[in-house]
N, C-alpha and C positions, 0 to 999 in steps of 0.2 A: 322305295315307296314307304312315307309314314303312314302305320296303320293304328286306326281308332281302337284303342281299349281302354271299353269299357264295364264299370265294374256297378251293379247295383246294389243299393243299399238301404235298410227300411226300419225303419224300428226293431230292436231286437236281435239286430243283426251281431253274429259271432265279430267280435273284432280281427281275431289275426285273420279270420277266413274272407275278409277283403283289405285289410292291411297287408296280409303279408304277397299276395298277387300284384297288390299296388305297386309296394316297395321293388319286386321284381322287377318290372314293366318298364316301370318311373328306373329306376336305377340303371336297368341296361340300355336305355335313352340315353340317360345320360351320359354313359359310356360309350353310346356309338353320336355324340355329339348334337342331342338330341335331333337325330335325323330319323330313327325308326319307329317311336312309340309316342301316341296322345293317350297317356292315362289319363281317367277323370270318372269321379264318380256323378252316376244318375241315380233318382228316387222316383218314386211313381206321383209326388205333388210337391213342388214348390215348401221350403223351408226346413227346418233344423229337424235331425233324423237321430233317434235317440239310440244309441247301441246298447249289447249286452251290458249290465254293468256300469251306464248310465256317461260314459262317453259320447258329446255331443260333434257332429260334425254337419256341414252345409254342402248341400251336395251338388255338384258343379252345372247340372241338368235333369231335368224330366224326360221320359221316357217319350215324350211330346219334341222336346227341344233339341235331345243329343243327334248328333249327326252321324248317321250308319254307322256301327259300330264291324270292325272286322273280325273283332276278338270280344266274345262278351262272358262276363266272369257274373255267376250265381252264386252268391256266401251263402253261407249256413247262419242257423242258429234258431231261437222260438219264434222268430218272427218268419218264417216259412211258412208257418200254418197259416196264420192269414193269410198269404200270398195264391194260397190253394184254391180259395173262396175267391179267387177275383179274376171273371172271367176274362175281362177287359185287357190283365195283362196276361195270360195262357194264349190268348189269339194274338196279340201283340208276340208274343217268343214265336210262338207259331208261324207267320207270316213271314218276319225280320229274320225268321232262322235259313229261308232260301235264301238269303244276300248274305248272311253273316260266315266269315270263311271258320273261323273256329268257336262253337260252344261250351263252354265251358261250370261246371260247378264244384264246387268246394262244400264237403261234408252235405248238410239237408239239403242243401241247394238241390240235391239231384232229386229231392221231390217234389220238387218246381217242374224240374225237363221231365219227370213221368208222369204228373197231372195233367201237364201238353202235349202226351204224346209221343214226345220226343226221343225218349228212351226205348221204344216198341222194338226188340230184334237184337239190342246191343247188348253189349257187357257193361255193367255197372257196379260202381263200390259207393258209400256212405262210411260214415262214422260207425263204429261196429254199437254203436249204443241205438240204433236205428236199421239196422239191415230190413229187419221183419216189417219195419213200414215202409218202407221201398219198396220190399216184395210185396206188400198186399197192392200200392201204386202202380208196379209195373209187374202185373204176372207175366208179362211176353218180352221181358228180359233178364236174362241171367247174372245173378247179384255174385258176385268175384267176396267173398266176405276177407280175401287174404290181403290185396291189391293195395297198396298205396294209390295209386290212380291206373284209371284204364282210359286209355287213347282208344277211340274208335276209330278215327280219322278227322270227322270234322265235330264231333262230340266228343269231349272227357270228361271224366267225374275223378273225383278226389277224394280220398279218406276224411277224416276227420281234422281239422283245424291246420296244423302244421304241416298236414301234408298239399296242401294248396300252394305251400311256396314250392314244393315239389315240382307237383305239376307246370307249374307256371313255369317253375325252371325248363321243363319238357319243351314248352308251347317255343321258348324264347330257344333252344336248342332245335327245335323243328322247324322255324321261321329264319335264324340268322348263324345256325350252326353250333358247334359243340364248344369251339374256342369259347364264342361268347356268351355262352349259360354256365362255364363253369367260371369265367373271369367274374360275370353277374353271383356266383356265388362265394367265389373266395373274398372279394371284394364286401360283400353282406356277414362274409367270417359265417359261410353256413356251410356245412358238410351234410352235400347230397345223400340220400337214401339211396 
C-alpha cells in the first residue's frame, strides 16, 4: 500500500524540521521504487510559504485539497504560535487524527498536538529551548525533556530540528522494517542516534 505523507508547512517554518522528514519519506520511496510513499507538502491557503530564514517554497496542497493523509508530519519553528490561534485548523487535526494511522511532530510542532488536545495522557519531548511551553500546553502529559523522540503508537514527537530525520527514520523502520530505515539512512550518509 502507498501511503500519503504529509508534511505541513507555514510561514516561519523551521526548514530541516520538514525538510529533513521529507528527504526521508521521498528518499525511501524512492528506494522501494516509488511504491510505498506520496510525500508532499500542504499549507493552510493556496501560495508561496515563507520559511525560517526566508526560503520560499510552493506547497503541493491545502489542507482543503490534500487527500487523507496516513502519515502527517507537524514542523517546528516561530511560525507554531500562530497556528495556536486558529481554531479551524486544531479541529481539522482533531477530526483527521481518527483516520490518520500516524501523527507526527518535529520540535514546537508538538504545541500544535497539545493545543488539540492530542497530546492529553502521552509522553512528549520538544526542542529543549521550549519544554516549559509544552508543559504549560499539556499539563496531562509527561514531557521526556531527555528523548530524542517518543513513539506513543500512533503519535510521536521529536526533539528539536535534526532529530525529526530520527524520527521519521523510526516511522519508515515501523512501516517497512529495519533493513529499509537503515538503507534510507546510509544512503542520506546519516548516522542514526
Amino acid at each position: 500500500m502507498k501511503r500519503h505523507v504529509a508534511i505541513l508547512v507555514f510561514d516561519d517554518v523551521e526548514v530541516l524540521d520538514f525538510a529533513g522528514p521529507f528527504e526521508v519519506f521521498a528518499l525511501a520511496d524512492e528506494l522501494h521504487d516509488h511504491a510505498v510513499f506520496h510525500t508532499f507538502t500542504l499549507a493552510l491557503k493556496p501560495g508561496t510559504v515563507r520559511t525560517r530564514n526566508g526560503l520560499k517554497i510552493v506547497p503541493d496542497f491545502t489542507l482543503e485539497s490534500c487527500p487523507l493523509p496516513h502519515v502527517f508530519v507537524i514542523p517546528g519553528g516561530a511560525g507554531t504560535r500562530p497556528l495556536l490561534q486558529m481554531p479551524s485548523l486544531l479541529e481539522w487535526l482533531r477530526v483527521k487524527s481518527r483516520k490518520i494511522e500516524l501523527l507526527m511532530s518535529v520540535c514546537t510542532g508538538a504545541l500544535v498536538l497539545a493545543r488539540a488536545g492530542l497530546l492529553d495522557g502521552l509522553r512528549a519531548t520538544t526542542h529543549h529551548a521550549y519544554l516549559d511551553e509544552l508543559r504549560a500546553l499539556a499539563p496531562r502529559t509527561e514531557i521526556d525533556p531527555e528523548a530524542r523522540f517518543v513513539d506513543n503508537g500512533q503519535v510521536l514527537t521529536a526533539a528539536g530540528i535534526s532529530a525529526g530525520i530520527d524520527c521519521s527514520l523510526h516511522v519508515v523502520e515501523r512501516l517497512l522494517g529495519a533493513a529499509a530505515a537503515e538503507t534510507t539512512a546510509r544512503t542520506m550518509e546519516y548516522r542514526r542516534a
